[in-house]
Each structure stands twice: as structure tokens, then as C-alpha cells.
C-alpha positions in Angstrom: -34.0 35.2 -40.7 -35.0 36.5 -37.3 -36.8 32.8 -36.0 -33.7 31.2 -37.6 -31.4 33.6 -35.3 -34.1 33.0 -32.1 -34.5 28.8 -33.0 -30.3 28.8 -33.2 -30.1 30.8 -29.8 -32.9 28.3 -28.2 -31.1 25.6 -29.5 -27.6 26.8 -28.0 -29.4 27.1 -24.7 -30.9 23.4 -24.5 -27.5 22.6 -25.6 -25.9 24.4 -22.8 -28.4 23.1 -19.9 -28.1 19.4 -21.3 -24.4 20.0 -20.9 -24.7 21.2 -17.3 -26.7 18.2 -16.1 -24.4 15.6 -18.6 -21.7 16.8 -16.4 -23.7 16.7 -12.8 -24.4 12.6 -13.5 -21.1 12.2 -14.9 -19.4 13.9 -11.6 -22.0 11.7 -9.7 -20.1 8.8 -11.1 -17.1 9.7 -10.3 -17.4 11.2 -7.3 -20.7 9.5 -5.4 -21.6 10.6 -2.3 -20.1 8.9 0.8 -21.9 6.0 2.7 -24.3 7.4 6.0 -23.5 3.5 7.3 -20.0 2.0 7.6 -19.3 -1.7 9.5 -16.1 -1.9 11.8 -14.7 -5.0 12.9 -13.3 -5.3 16.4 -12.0 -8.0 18.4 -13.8 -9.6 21.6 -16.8 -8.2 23.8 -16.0 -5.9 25.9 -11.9 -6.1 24.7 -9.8 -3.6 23.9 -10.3 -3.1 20.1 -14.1 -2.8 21.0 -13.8 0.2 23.6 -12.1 2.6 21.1 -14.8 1.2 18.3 -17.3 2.9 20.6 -15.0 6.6 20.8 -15.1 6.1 17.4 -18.7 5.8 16.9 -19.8 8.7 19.1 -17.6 11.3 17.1 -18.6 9.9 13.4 -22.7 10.4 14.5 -21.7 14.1 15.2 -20.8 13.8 11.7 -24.0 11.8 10.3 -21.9 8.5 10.1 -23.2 5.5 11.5 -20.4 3.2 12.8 -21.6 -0.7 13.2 -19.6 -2.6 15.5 -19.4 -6.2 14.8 -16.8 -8.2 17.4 -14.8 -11.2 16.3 -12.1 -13.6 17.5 -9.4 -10.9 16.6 -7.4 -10.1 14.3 -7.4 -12.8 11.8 -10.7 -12.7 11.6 -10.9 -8.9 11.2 -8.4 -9.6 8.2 -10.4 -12.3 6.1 -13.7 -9.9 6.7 -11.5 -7.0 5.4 -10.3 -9.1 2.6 -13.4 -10.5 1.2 -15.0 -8.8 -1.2 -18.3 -9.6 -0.8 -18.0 -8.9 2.9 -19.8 -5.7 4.2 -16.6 -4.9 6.4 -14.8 -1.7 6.2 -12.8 -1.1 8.9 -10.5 -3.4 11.3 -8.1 -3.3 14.0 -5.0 -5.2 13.4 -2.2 -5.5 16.0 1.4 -6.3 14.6 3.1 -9.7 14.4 0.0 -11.3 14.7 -0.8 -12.7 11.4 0.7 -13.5 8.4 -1.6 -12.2 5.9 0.0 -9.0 5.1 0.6 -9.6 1.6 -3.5 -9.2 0.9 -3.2 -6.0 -2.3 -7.3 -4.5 -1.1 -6.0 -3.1 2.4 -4.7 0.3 3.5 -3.7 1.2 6.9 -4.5 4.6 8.7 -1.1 4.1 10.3 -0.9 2.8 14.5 -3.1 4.0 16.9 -1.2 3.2 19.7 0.7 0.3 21.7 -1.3 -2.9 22.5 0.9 -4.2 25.9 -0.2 -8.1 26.6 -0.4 -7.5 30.2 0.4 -11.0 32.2 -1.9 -11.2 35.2 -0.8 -14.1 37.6 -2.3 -15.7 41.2 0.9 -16.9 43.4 2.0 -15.9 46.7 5.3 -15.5 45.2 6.6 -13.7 42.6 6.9 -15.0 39.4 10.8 -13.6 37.9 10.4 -14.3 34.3 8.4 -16.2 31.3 10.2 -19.6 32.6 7.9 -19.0 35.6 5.1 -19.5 32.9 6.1 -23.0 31.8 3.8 -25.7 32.7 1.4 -23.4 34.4 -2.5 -23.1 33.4 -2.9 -19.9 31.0 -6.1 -18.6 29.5 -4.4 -17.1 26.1 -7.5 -16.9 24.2 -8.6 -17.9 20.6 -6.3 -19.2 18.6 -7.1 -16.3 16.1 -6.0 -13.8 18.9 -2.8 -11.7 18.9 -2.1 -12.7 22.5 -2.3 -16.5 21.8 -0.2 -16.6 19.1 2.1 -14.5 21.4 1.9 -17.2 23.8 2.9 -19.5 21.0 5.5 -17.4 19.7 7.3 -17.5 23.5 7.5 -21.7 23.0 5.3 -21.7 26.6 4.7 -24.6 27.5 0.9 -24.1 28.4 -1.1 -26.8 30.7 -4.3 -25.9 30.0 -7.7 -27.6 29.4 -9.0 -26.3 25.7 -11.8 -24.8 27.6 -9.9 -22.6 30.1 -7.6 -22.3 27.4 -9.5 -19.9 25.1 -11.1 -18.2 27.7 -10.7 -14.2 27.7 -11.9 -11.1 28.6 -13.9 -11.0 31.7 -14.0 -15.2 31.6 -10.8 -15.0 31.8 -10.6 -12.8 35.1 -12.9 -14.5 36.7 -11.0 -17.8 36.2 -8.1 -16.7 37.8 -9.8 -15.7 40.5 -11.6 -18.9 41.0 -8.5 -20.6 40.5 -9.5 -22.6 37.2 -6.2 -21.2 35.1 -2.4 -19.5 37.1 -2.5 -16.7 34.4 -4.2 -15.2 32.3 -3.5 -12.8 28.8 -4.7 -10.0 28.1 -4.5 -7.2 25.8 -5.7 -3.7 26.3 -4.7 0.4 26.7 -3.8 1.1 30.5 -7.3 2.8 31.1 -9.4 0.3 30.4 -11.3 -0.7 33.7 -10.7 -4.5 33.5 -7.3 -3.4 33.5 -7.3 -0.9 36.1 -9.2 -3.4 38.5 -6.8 -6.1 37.6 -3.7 -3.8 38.6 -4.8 -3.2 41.8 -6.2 -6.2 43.0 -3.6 -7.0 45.9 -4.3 -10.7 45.5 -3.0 -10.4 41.4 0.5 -9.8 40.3 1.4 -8.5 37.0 4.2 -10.6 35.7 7.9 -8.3 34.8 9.8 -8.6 31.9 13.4 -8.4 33.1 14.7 -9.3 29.5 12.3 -7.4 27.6 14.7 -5.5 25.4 16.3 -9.2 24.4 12.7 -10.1 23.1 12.3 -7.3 20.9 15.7 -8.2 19.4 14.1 -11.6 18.6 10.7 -10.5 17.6 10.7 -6.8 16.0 7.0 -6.9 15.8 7.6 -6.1 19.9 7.9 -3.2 22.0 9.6 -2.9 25.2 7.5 -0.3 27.6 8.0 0.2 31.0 5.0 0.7 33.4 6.2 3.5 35.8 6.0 2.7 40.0 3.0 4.6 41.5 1.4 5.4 37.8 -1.4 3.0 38.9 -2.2 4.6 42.2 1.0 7.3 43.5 -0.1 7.3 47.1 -0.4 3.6 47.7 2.6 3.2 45.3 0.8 1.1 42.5 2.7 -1.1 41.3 5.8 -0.8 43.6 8.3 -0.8 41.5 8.9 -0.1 37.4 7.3 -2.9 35.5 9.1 -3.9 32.0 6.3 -4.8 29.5 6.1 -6.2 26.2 3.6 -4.6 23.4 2.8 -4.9 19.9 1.5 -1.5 18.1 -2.4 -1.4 16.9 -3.2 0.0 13.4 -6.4 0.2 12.1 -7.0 -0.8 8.6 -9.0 0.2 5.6 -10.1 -1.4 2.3 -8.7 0.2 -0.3 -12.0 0.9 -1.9 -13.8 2.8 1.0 -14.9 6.4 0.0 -12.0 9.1 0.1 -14.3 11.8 2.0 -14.7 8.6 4.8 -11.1 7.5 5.0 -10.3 11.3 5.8 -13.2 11.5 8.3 -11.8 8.7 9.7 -8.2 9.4 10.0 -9.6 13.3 11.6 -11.2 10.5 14.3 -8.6 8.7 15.1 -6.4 12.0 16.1 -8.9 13.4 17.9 -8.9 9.7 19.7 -5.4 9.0 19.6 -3.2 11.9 19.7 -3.0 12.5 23.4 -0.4 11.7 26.0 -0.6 8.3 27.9 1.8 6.4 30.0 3.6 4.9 27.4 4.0 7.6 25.0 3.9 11.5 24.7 1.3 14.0 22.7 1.4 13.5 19.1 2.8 10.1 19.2 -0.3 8.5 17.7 -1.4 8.3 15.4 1.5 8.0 12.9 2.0 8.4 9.5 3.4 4.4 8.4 2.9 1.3 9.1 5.3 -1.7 9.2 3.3 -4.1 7.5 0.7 -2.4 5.1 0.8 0.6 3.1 -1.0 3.9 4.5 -3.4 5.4 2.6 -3.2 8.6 0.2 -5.8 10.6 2.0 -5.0 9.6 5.6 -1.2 10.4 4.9 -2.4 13.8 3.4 -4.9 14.6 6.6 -2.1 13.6 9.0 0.6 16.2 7.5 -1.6 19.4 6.7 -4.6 18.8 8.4 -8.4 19.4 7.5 -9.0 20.7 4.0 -10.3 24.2 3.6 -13.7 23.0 2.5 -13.7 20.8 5.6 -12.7 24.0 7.9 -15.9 25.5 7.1 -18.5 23.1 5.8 -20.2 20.3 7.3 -19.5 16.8 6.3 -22.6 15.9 5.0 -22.3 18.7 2.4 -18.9 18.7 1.2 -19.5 16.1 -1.3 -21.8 18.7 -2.8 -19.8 21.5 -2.6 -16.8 19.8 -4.5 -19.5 18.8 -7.2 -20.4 22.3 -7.6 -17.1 23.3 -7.9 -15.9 20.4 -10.5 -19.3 21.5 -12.3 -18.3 24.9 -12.0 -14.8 24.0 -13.3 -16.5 22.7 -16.0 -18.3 25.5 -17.5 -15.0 28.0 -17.0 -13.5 24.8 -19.0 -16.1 23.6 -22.2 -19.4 26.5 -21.6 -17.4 29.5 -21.4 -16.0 29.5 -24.8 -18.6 27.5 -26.1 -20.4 31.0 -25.1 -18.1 32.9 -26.9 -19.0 30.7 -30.3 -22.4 31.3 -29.6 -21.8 35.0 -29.7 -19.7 34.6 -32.6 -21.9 32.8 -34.6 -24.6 35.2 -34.0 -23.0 38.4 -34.7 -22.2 36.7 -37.7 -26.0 36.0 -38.4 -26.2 39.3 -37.6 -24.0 41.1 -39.6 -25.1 38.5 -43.0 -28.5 39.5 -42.3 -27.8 43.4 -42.6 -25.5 43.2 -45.7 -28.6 41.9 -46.9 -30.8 44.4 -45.8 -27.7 46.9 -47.4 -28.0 45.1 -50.8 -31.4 45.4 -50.8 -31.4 49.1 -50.0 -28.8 49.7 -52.9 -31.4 47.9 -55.5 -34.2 49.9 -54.5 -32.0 53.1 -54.7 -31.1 52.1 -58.5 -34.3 51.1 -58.9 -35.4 54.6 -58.1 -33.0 56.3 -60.5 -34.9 54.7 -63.1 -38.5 54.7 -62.6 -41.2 57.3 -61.9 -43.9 55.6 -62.6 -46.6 55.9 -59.5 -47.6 52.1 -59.0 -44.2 51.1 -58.6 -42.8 53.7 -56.5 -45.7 52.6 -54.3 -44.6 49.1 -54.5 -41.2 50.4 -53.5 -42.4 51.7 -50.4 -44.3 49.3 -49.3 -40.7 47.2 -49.9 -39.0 49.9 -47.9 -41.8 49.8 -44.8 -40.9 46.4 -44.7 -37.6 46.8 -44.4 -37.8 49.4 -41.4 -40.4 46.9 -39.7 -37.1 44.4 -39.7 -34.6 46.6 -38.9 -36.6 47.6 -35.7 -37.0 43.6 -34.8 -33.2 43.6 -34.7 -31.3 43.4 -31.4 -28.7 45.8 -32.5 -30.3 49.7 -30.9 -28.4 52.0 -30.6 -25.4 51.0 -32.5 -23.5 52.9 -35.3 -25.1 50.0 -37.8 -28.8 50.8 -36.4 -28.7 54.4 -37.1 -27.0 54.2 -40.6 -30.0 51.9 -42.0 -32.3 54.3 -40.2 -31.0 57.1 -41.7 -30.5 55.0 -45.1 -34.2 54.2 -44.7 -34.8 57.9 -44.4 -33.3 59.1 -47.5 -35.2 56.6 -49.8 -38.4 57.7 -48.0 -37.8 61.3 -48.7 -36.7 60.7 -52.6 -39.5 58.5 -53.0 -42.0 61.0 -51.8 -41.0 63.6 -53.7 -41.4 61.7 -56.7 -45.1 60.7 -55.7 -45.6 64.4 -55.6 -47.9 65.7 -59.1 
């Protein structure tokens, strides 16, 4: 009875460790570990979607998160990357009103980032007073996958432009307006970027004004009217003179909807450490927001935005909060399905228990009938013997020092005594 007690509670404890690591692969299922590598998709070299790629990827390493940055021809490429699924694109800037794929289901936003302003650079010794100044002039608006080139198309200009000059952008595109190859040039960027900042105060450059901005973003709700403050460039020489109007779009970067949780909240903590500042277009805590015009935010960056880092991320590394909400879903387990299967076990084997010393009772209540009965010498001895035995078992049981013990001990005694005394000539 005693290896049938021992094989039952060896048995109960292979059960119980099988049950632990059952529930470790099953949690690794359904909760793997986040990716150490994720792929971004920008915009062109050295543009504006590509700078804060780069902010991004210096804060994720701190993290253990390698960010790839892979440029493209903007946002309708970025788009068709995110929305293939055999792609190995994550993440992507998108800039609103600039394509009109937004009914694709596998894509989450993180909400804007900030304004994108398309910043019209010009070369005339006059100034230009409005878009109609635009009309038949040579414009570099980039590829036709752009946001600024279909904002171009979107403002009916009437572009005279060799293809080649035509798609030109970025630094090409400075540099032929200052050779003289196109009249203007479009450009999209935040205020601090250094093409930018050279651009504005290049005396030989004009930035083109907006006088009926707020009547275009009647037209076209996708736009934004800013205004570029006089002296904000450069207060002492008065950069630019006098308030420019400007017309923006708003940046959002977008997620597919099946990249890790732990990295979608990693990510939206990066883009308010990147984004939440003040700049000359909007105040602190502006950016980023919590919606999106065109697709719907995600769960967890909506959840970061509003109460912040978890309480596990307050503490813990990144790396190792994957494994600390394991242990906790493990250990959620066992307070769930090993606790009280515990309390079975212990059940069960006070049962065994208890069977297994009525039985040694029983047999003690035999032998002390028996006794009333017999006096012959060989089977008193026999009795004995039988009563040795049962002492030897009750001293194997786990149950010292209980009320139960000492009753079979002193039980035990009695027949001892009786049966000596009959032994005796």
C-alpha cells in the first residue's frame, strides 16, 4: 500500500511538471517573443520621411530593436509594401490626401506625427503673388507616387516641364533651381530640416505665399492652412520678412495590423518621445495624436497614448518583458488548474491514508478476537510476528505525531502486553 501511495504521489508530480511546461509552449504560441529586426519604409534619400526614420532608429537600438530603413518613391509605394503580405515591411509613413488606397483592412495607424507643409521654393526677381504665378512655369514636383506631385496635380497647374526635371527631388531638385533647369521646385519636409533651412535663407530663393490658403482647405480637407511666422527663420535679419501662409497635409505613420503588440507599443513610446515637442506650427503635446482621418489607430498605441507606459514597462527592460508576462500568465495558471489540482492530490491521499489505517484497525480487532480465543504457544507467536509487522508499517506512515499515530501505537501496545503474558508458563 505504501509504493502504491509513493507511485500515485510520483505520478501526481510528473503530471504537475508536464502541466507547467504544456502551458509555457502553449503561452509561447500565443504570446511569442517580439522581433529584434523590424523594416520601415520611408520616402526619398535624404527626404523628410527618412530623417525621422533615423530618430527612430537610434531610440529602438537603446531598446535592442533594429530599425531597417528602406527609401521609396513615397507614399504609394510605402502603402503597396505595407499591404502585401509577403512583403517584409512593417512600418510606413503616409501623408494625407495623397493616395487613395485607404480602404486596404491589414493597416493600423499610430495616429499623425506632425504637419508635412509642401514648401514652394521659386527663382524670380519678382515676387510671385499666388499659384496662378505657377502656371506654365518649369516645376520639379517629383515622382508621380509622391504626395507633393499629386499635390501639384490636385492644384490643375499647368506644369511645363521636361519629364526629367519633372521628377526631380530632394537635393536634385535644389540644385536645379539653382542652375536654372526648372522656376520651382516642391518640396516636403518639417521646418528643421537643413535643406530646408538653407533653402529659406538663400537671398536669391523666394518661398512662394499662400494668400488664399484657408479657401484651399475648404476645397481639399486633406489640407492645412499654417502660417510661417516673420523672423522665425532668422529674428535678427528678419527671416522671412513678413508672415508666410502655407499649405500642409498631416504625416501618420502606419502599422500592419499583424506586427507584435509589445513593438506597436515600443513604437508609439518612440514616436512621443520624437514627436511630442513644440515646433513652429504647433504647441507641446500636439503630436502625436490619438486618430487618424483615414485609417483606424491601433488598440495598443491608443492605450499607450492615454495612460502611458505599463507598469511592467516602468520597471523592466524591453527585452525581458515578454518573459515576465509569461511568467505571470504561467503563474496565473497554476493559481487557476495546479492549485486545486493540489488540493485533489491531498485529498486523494489522505484518503489512501485513512483506507489504509482502517485496515490496519480491522486487522488489530481480528487479532484481538483472535487472542480471546487461543492460548496455544505457536500461534500466539505467529500473532506477534503479525503484530511486529504491523508496527514496522505504522512507523513507515507519514502521519507522526498525530492523534491516529499514537492510538495504533498504544493499540499496538496493549496486544503486545496481553500476548506476552499469555506466553508466560
Amino acid at each position: 500500500m505504501i509504493k502504491r501511495i509513493g507511485s500515485y504521489l510520483v505520478v501526481s508530480l510528473v503530471g504537475l511538471v508536464m502541466t507547467l511546461i504544456f502551458t509555457w509552449i502553449i503561452l509561447d504560441y500565443y504570446l511569442p517573443a517580439p522581433p529584434t529586426k523590424i523594416t520601415i519604409t520611408t520616402g526619398t534619400k535624404n527626404g523628410a520621411f527618412e530623417s525621422i526614420a533615423k530618430q527612430y532608429k537610434e531610440i529602438l537600438a537603446d531598446s535592442g530593436i533594429t530599425l531597417e530603413i528602406e527609401n521609396s518613391d513615397g507614399t504609394g509605394e510605402n502603402l503597396a509594401r505595407l499591404s502585401d503580405p509577403k512583403s517584409n515591411y512593417q512600418i510606413g509613413f503616409f501623408s494625407e490626401g495623397s493616395s487613395d488606397n485607404a480602404d486596404i483592412k491589414n493597416i493600423m495607424s499610430l495616429g499623425q506625427i506632425s504637419y508635412l507643409p509642401y514648401w514652394i521654393f521659386y527663382r524670380s526677381e519678382n515676387e510671385w503673388s499666388d499659384l496662378d504665378s505657377l502656371k506654365g512655369k518649369r516645376i520639379a514636383i517629383g515622382a508621380e507616387s509622391t504626395g507633393r506631385h499629386k499635390f501639384a496635380k490636385a492644384l490643375h497647374l499647368d506644369i511645363n516641364t521636361p519629364m526629367a526635371d519633372l521628377v526631380l527631388s530632394g537635393e536634385e531638385a535644389t540644385k536645379a533651381l539653382r542652375e536654372g533647369r526648372v522656376d520651382a521646385i516642391i518640396i516636403t519636409g518639417a521646418f528643421s530640416i537643413p535643406q530646408i533651412q538653407e533653402l529659406l535663407r538663400d537671398s536669391s530663393i523666394r518661398l512662394l505665399n499662400f494668400p488664399r490658403a484657408e479657401a484651399l482647405t475648404k476645397i481639399f480637407p486633406q489640407l492645412k492652412h499654417l502660417v510661417l511666422p516673420a523672423g522665425i527663420v532668422d529674428f535678427e535679419k528678419n527671416i522671412p520678412p513678413h508672415d508666410v501662409n502655407i499649405i500642409a497635409t498631416s504625416i501618420s505613420v502606419l502599422v500592419r495590423h499583424d506586427l507584435h503588440p509589445r513593438i506597436v507599443h515600443l513604437l508609439a513610446q518612440t514616436l512621443e518621445k520624437v514627436h511630442s515637442g513644440v515646433g513652429p506650427f504647433h504647441t507641446v503635446g500636439t503630436f502625436p495624436t490619438q486618430y487618424d482621418t483615414v485609417y483606424p489607430i491601433s488598440n495598443e498605441a491608443r492605450d499607450y497614448y492615454k495612460n502611458g507606459p505599463s507598469f511592467i514597462n516602468q520597471f523592466i527592460p524591453f527585452w525581458a518583458t515578454n518573459y515576465v508576462v509569461r511568467l505571470l500568465a504561467t503563474l496565473a495558471t497554476i493559481f487557476a488548474i495546479v492549485i486545486p489540482l493540489i488540493k485533489l492530490i491531498t485529498k486523494l491521499y489522505n484518503w489512501f491514508i485513512k483506507r489504509y489505517t482502517d485496515n490496519l484497525f480491522q486487522k488489530m480487532r481480528l487479532m484481538d478476537i483472535e487472542l480471546r480465543n487461543t492460548i496455544e504457544p505457536e500461534r500466539l507467536e505467529a500473532l506477534k510476528k503479525n503484530l511486529n509487522n504491523i508496527e514496522h508499517t505504522v512507523h513507515l506512515l507519514p502521519m507522526r505525531h498525530t492523534d491516529l499515530y499514537f492510538s495504533l501505537i498504544s493499540r499496538i501496545d496493549n496486544e503486545r502486553k496481553i500476548i506476552e503474558k499469555l506466553l508466560i508458563p
